[in-house]
C-alpha positions in Angstrom: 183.0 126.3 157.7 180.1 124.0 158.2 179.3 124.3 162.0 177.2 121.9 164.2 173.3 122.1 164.1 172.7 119.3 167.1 173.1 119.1 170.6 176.4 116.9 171.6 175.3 115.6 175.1 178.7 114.3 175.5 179.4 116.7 178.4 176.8 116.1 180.1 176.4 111.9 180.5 176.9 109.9 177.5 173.3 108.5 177.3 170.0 108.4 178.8 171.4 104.9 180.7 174.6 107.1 182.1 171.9 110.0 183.1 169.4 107.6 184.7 172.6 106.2 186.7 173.9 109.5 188.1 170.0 110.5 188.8 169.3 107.5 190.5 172.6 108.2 192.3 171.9 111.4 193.8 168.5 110.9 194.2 169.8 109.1 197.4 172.7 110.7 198.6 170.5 112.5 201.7 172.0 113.4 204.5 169.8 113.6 207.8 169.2 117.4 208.5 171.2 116.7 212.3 174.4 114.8 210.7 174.6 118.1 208.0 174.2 120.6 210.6 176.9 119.1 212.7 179.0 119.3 209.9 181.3 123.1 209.8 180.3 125.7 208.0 182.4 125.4 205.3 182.1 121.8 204.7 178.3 122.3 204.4 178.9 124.8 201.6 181.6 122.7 199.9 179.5 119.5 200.0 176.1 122.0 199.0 177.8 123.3 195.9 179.1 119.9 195.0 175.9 118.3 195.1 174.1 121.7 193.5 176.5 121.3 190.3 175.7 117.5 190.3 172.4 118.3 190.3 172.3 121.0 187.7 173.9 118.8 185.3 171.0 116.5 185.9 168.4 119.3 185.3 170.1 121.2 182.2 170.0 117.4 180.5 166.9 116.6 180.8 165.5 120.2 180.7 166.7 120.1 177.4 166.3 116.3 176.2 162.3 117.5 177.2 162.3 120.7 174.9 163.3 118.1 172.0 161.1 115.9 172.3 157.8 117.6 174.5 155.5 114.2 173.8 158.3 111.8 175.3 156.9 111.4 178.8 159.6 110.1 180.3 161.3 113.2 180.5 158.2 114.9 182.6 158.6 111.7 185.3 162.2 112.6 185.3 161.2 116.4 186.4 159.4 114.9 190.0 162.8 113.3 191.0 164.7 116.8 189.7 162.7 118.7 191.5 162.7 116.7 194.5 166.2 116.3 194.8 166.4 120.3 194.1 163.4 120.7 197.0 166.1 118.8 199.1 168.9 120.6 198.4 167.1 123.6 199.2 166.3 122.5 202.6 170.3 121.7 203.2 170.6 125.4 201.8 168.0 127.0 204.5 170.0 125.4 207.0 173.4 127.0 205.7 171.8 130.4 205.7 170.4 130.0 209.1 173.5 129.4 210.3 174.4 132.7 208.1 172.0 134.6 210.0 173.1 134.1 213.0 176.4 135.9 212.4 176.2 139.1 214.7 179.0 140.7 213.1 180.0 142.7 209.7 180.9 140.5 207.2 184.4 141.7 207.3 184.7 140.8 210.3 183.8 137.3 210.3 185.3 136.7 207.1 188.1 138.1 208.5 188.4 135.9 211.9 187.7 133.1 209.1 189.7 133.3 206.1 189.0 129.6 204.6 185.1 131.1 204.1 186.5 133.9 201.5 185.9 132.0 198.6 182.3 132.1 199.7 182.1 136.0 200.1 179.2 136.5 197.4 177.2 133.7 199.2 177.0 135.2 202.7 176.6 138.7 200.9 173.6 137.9 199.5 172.3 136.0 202.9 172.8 138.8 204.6 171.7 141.3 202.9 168.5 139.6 202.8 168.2 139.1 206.4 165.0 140.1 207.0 163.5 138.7 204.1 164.7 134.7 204.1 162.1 131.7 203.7 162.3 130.7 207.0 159.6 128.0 206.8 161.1 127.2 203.6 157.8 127.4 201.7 159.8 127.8 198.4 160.6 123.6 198.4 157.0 123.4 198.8 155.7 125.7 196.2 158.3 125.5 193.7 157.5 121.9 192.2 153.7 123.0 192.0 154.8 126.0 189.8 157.0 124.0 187.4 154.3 121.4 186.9 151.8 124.8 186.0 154.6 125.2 183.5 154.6 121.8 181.8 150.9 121.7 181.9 150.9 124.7 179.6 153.9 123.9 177.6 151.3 120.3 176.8 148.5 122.7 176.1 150.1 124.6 174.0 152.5 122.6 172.2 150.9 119.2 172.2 147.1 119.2 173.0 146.6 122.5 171.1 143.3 123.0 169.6 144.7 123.6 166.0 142.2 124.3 163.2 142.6 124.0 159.6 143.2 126.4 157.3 144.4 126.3 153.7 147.5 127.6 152.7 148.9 127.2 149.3 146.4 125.2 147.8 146.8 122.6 150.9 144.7 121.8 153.6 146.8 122.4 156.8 146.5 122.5 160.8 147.9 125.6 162.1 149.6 124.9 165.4 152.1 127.2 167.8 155.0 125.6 165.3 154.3 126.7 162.2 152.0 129.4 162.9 155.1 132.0 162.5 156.7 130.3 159.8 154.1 130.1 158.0 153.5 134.1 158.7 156.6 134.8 156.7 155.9 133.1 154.1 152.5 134.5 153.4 151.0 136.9 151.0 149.0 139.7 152.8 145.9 138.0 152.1 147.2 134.7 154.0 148.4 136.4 156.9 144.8 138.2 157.8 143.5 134.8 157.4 146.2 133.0 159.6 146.1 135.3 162.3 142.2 134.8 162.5 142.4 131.3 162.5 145.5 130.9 164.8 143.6 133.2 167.7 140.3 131.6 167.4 142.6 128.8 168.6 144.0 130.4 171.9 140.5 131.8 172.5 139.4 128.1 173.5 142.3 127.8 175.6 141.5 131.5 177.5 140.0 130.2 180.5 142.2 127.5 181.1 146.0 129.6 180.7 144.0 132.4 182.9 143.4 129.9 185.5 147.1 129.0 185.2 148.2 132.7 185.6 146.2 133.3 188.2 147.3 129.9 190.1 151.3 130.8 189.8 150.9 134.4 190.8 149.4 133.5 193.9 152.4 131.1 195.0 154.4 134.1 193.5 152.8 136.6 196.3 152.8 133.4 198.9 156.5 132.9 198.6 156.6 137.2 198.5 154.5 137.3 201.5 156.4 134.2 203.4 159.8 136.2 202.6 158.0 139.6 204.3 158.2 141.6 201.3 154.8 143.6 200.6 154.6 142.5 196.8 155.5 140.3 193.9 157.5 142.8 192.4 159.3 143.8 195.3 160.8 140.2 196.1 162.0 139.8 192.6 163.4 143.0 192.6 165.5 142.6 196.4 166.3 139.3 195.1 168.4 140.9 192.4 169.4 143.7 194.6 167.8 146.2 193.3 165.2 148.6 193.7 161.6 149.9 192.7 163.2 152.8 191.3 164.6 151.4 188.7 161.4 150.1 187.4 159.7 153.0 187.6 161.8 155.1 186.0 161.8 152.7 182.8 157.9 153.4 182.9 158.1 156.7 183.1 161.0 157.5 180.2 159.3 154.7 178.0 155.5 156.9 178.4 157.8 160.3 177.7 158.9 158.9 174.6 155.6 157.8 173.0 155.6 160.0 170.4 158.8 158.6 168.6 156.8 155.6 168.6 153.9 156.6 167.0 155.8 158.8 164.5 157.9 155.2 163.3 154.3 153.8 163.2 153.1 156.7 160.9 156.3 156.6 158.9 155.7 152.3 158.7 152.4 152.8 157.2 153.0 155.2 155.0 156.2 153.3 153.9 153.6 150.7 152.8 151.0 152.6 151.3 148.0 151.6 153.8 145.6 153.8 155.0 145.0 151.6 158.4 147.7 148.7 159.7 146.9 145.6 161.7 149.9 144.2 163.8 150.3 141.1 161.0 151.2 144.2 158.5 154.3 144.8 160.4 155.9 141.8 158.7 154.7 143.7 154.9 158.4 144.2 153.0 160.8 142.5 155.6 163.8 140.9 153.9 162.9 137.2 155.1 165.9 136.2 152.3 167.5 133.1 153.2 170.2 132.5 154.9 171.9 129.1 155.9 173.1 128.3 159.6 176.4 128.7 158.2 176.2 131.7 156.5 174.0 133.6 159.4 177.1 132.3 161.7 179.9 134.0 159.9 177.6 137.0 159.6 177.5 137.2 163.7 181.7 136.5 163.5 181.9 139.4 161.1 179.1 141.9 163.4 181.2 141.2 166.3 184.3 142.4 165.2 184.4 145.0 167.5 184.9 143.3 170.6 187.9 142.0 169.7 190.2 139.4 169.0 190.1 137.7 172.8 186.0 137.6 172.5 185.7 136.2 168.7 188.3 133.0 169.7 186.1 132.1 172.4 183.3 132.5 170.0 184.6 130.1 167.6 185.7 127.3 170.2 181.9 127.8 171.5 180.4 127.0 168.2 182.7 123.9 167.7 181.4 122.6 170.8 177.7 121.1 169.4 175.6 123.2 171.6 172.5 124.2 169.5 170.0 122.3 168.4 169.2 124.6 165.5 165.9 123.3 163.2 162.2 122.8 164.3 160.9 119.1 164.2 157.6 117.7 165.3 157.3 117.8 169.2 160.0 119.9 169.7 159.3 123.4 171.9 158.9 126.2 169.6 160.9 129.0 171.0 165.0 129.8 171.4 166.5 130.0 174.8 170.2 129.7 176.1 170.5 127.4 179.3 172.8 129.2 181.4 174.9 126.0 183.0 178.5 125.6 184.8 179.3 122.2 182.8 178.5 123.8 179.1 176.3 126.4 178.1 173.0 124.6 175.5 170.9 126.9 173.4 167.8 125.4 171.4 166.7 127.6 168.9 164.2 127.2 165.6 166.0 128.2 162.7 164.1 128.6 159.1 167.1 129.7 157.3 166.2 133.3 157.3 168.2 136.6 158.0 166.2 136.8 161.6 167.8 133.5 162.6 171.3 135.4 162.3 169.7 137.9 165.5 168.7 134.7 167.1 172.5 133.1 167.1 173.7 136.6 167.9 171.7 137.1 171.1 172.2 133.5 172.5 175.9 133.4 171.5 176.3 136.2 173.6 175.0 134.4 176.7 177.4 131.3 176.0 180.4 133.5 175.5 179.5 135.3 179.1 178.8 132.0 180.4 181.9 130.8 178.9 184.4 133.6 180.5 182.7 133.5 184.3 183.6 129.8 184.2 186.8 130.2 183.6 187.2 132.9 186.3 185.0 132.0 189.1 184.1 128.7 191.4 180.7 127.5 190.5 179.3 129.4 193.7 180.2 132.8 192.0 178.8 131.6 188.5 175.3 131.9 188.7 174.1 135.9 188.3 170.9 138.3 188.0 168.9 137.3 184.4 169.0 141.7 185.0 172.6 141.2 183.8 172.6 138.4 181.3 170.2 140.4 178.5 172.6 143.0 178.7 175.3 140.3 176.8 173.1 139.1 174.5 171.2 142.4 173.3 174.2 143.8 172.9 175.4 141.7 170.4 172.0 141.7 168.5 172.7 145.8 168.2 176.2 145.2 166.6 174.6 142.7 164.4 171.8 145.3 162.9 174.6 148.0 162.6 176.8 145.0 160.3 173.7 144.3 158.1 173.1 148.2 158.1 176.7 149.2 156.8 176.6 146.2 154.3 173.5 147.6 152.8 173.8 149.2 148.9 171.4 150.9 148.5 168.0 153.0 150.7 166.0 150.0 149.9 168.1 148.1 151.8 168.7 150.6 154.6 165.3 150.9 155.5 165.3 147.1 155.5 167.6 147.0 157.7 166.5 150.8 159.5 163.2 148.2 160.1 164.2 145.6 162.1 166.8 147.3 163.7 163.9 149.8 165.4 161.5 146.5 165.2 164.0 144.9 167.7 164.1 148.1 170.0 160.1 148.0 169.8 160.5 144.3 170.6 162.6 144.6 173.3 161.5 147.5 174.8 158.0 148.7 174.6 156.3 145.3 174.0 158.5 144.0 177.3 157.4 146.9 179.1 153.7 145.8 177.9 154.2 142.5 179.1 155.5 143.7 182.4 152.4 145.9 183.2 150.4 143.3 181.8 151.9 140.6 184.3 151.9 143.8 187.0 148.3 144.2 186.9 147.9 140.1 187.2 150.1 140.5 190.8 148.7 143.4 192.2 144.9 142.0 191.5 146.2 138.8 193.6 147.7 141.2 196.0 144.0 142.4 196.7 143.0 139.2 197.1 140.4 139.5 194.2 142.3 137.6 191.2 141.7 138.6 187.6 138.8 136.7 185.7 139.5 135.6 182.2 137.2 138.8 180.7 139.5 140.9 182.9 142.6 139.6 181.7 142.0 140.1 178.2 140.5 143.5 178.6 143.7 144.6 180.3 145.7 143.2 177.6 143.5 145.0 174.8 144.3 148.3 176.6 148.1 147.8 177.0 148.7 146.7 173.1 146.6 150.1 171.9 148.8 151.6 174.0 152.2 150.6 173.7 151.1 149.8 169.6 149.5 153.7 168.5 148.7 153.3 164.8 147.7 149.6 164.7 144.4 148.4 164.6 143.7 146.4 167.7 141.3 143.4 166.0 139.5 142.4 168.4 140.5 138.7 168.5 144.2 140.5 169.6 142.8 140.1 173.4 144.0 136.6 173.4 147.7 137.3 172.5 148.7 137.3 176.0 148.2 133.6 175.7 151.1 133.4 173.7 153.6 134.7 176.1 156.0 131.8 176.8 157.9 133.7 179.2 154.8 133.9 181.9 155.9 129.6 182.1 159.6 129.7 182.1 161.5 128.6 185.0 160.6 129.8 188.5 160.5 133.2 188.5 158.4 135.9 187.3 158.9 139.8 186.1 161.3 138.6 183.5 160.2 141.5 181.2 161.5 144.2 182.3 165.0 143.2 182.1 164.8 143.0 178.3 163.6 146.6 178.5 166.6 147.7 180.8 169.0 145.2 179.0 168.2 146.5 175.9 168.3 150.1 176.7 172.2 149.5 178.4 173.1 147.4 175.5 172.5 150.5 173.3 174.6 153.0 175.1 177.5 149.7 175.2 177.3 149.0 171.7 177.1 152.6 170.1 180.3 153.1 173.2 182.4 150.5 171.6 181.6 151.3 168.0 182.9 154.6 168.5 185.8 153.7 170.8 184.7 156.0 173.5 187.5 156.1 176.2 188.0 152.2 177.4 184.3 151.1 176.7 185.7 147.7 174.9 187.8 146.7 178.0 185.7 147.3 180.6 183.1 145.5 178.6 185.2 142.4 178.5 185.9 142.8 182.2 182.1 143.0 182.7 181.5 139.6 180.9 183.7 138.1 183.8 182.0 139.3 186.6 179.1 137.2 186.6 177.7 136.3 190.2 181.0 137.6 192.0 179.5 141.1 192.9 176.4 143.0 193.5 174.2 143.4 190.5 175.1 147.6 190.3 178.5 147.3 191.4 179.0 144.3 188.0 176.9 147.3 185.9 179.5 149.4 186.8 182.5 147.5 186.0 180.9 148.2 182.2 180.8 151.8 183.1 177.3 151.4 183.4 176.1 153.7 186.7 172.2 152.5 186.6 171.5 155.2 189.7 171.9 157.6 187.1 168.3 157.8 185.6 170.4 159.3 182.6 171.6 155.8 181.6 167.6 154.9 180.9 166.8 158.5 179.1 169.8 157.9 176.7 168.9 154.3 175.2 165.1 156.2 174.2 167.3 159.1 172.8 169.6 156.4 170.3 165.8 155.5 169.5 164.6 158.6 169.0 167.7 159.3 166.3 166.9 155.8 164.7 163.4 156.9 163.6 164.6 160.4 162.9 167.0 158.8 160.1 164.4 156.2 159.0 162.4 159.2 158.3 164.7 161.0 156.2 165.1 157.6 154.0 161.7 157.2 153.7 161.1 161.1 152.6 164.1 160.4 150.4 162.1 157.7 149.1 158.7 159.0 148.3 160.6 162.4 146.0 
């Protein structure tokens, strides 16, 4: 079957005229602050959500129309009025949770004196259990348009005002930019790689000062917004804002620095496995299967992978890929990563495909977001839909972890195991230990601001030196590696921050999920299923447990490093197999 590899918009407004119109449209639908408050409660939340849906239609759009196309302007002028109009929202919303607050009852109790307020349960949940720590002065409309325009302004720097040099590759004379710098990484002969890597960082070294400036700029409103809310850090407001808890970070720390040594013994193994006596971190890529694989085939690969979740999961699969909602192959001016954009009206996932078996992880990991997306639509109001990015990896990594073990069990032969063995542990490396880098990395960035003595560029980079010889033992740490932080997109996505972690936590509960429902432990394939309806209808634990997932047992944590553990164990015995 030959699936879709654009975006149909059709959804969403039928052109850019039709979007304009609608913008233009809400953009002045206000309603005085006096004539909303006089309104009752529950029309204030019905019109809210109403005009919150519109909006996010608006957004997603032209969020995504942007990403296509980063030197069309236009796009960036439309952000001021999104974000204005979401600024104004936001003030109608401060006025509905004021009104929250003042509730001097349970939540039973009121909800039970006024039962047309049910549907909302999840909404004055979360109000309330955040009592103490609401934006009162409702700094966050102020702040949050400054941070997403630090976001575009590194998105240009790095995607259209880069300072690409030249390099030749292949005989031809070439500028190596944040688009092709990885593409052309897999296609390179050791030699090229050493030489690309050099070339591409001497790059993000002139940019250093400037993206440090940046970091430093949107941690502080970070720790404003933290200190406006009364938390006493960064960290903490992210954390309450998901319902959740400092323990739960620092018990990923301390199980990820008790389980070191498996990572430095698949480093050993790695290097061994291709006879070097030192590796830098652009070896890593030495003897990966980078075959290719059409959209088409990599798509029926994920179909097959995902067999085990059954037949009610795979139809919705299918009706989601017939819907023309990735925009699959780089192009000039077009952002450079993959993301799924989570969204009520239809999920949209850009992605930058080069035919290759890595793609087919890719498709995996974001399909599983629209499939989740998909099933909370279909189950909850719009006001329940939205739910803790803690929650969402879990979906996609999942998925990526049935896809390895496909690929595995197709294997013929050791060669191909290790292969296979490779990326599946590169993927858990990925996801795990380099996240929890990047979270300590972004960690030290807050607390430094938390001082009140922000980090200088010099600082920055020595910090990140430290953390990659740390959380990378056996790789050669070249010194022109200080400047890789530069390169994590995730510090300018959206507006939040500590987004790291939760691929380490996601990926560790996807493990124990997916190894569950392989082996059909008890009713691990059900409750999954039930899971992927929750969505934003019930505290972040109490959804983890509807999967069977208890995260205040620190066991849950220590497990997913013990599946690890195993994995390098039997990459071991291949590669001894190997060497006889």
């Amino acid at each position: 079957m030959q699936y879709k590899t654009n975006i149909d918009f059709a959804a969403f407004f039928v052109s850019d005229d039709d979007f304009n119109s609608h913008l233009e449209q809400l953009s002045k639908e206000n309603i005085p602050a006096s004539e909303f408050k006089s309104k009752s409660l529950k029309a204030q939340l019905d019109w809210y959500y109403a005009k919150y849906l519109e909006w996010e239609k608006l957004y997603s759009y032209n969020e995504v129309k942007s990403d296509l196309n980063l030197s069309n302007q236009v796009y960036n002028q439309n952000k001021e009025i999104i974000n204005r109009i979401k600024s104004y929202l936001d003030s109608l919303k401060n006025i509905i949770n004021e009104e929250i607050m003042s509730i001097d009852m349970s939540l039973d109790e009121y909800l039970a004196q006024n039962k047309e307020l049910k549907d909302y349960y999840m909404v004055f949940y979360n109000v309330m259990r955040k009592k103490d720590h609401l934006d009162e002065r409702g700094l966050s409309t102020k702040i949050l348009p400054y941070i997403s325009r630090i976001n575009s302004l590194y998105n240009t720097l790095m995607n259209v005002e880069f300072p690409a040099e030249e390099i030749v590759f292949n005989g031809e004379t070439i500028k190596l930019t944040t688009k092709n710098y990885n593409s052309l990484m897999l296609k390179a002969t050791h030699e090229d790689r050493k030489n690309l890597a050099a070339t591409y960082f001497q790059s993000l070294s002139k940019i250093n000062k400037t993206v440090s400036s940046l970091l430093n700029m949107r941690y502080q409103m970070f720790q404003d917004l933290a200190t406006e809310a009364g938390y006493s850090s960064i960290l903490e407001h992210v954390l309450g804002e998901d319902d959740l808890n400092i323990k739960i970070t620092d018990n990923l720390l301390n199980n990820a620095n008790d389980s070191l040594e498996s990572l430095k013994k698949y480093y050993v193994l790695r290097r061994q496995e291709l006879g070097l006596d030192e590796m830098h971190f652009y070896d890593r890529r030495e003897g990966k299967d980078e075959s290719e694989i059409d959209f088409d085939t990599a798509v029926n690969n994920v179909i097959k992978a995902l067999r085990p979740l059954g037949s009610e999961y795979l139809k919705r699969l299918e009706e989601i890929l017939n819907c023309g909602l990735i925009d699959v192959y780089p192009r000039e001016n077009k952002y450079p990563g993959g993301y799924h954009l989570r969204n009520y009206t239809q999920s949209l996932i850009v992605m930058n495909s080069h035919d290759t078996m890595r793609d087919s992880y890719t498709i995996a990991h974001e399909l599983g977001h629209a499939v989740n997306s998909s099933f909370i639509k279909e189950t909850h109001q719009f006001s329940d839909f939205h739910f803790s990015n803690f929650l969402s990896e879990v979906t996609s990594l999942t998925n990526e972890i049935l896809m390895a073990d496909y690929y595995f069990e197709q294997a013929s032969t050791d060669e191909e195991k290790v292969i296979i063995l490779e990326q599946k542990i590169g993927k858990f490396i990925a996801n795990v230990y380099t996240s929890i880098m990047w979270f300590e990395f972004e960690d030290g960035i807050c607390k430094a601001i938390q001082n009140g003595r922000p980090m200088t560029p010099d600082e920055m980079i020595a910090l990140y030196q430290k953390l990659y010889q740390k959380y990378n033992p056996e790789i050669v740490c070249d010194d022109y590696l200080k400047y890789g932080y530069i390169t994590r997109l995730h510090y300018f996505m959206g507006n939040y921050c500590y987004y790291n972690f939760q691929y380490a936590t996601g990926m560790l509960m996807a493990t124990k999920l997916a190894n569950d429902i392989k082996n059909n432990v008890s009713d691990s394939r059900e409750k999954y299923l039930q899971f992927l309806h929750v969505g934003g209808s019930m505290p972040t634990l109490e959804a983890l447990k509807v999967a069977g997932l208890d995260l205040t047992n620190e066991e849950i944590i220590a497990d997913g490093f013990k599946y690890f553990s195993k994995d390098v164990a039997f990459y071991e015995k291949l590669v001894l197999k190997r060497q006889k």
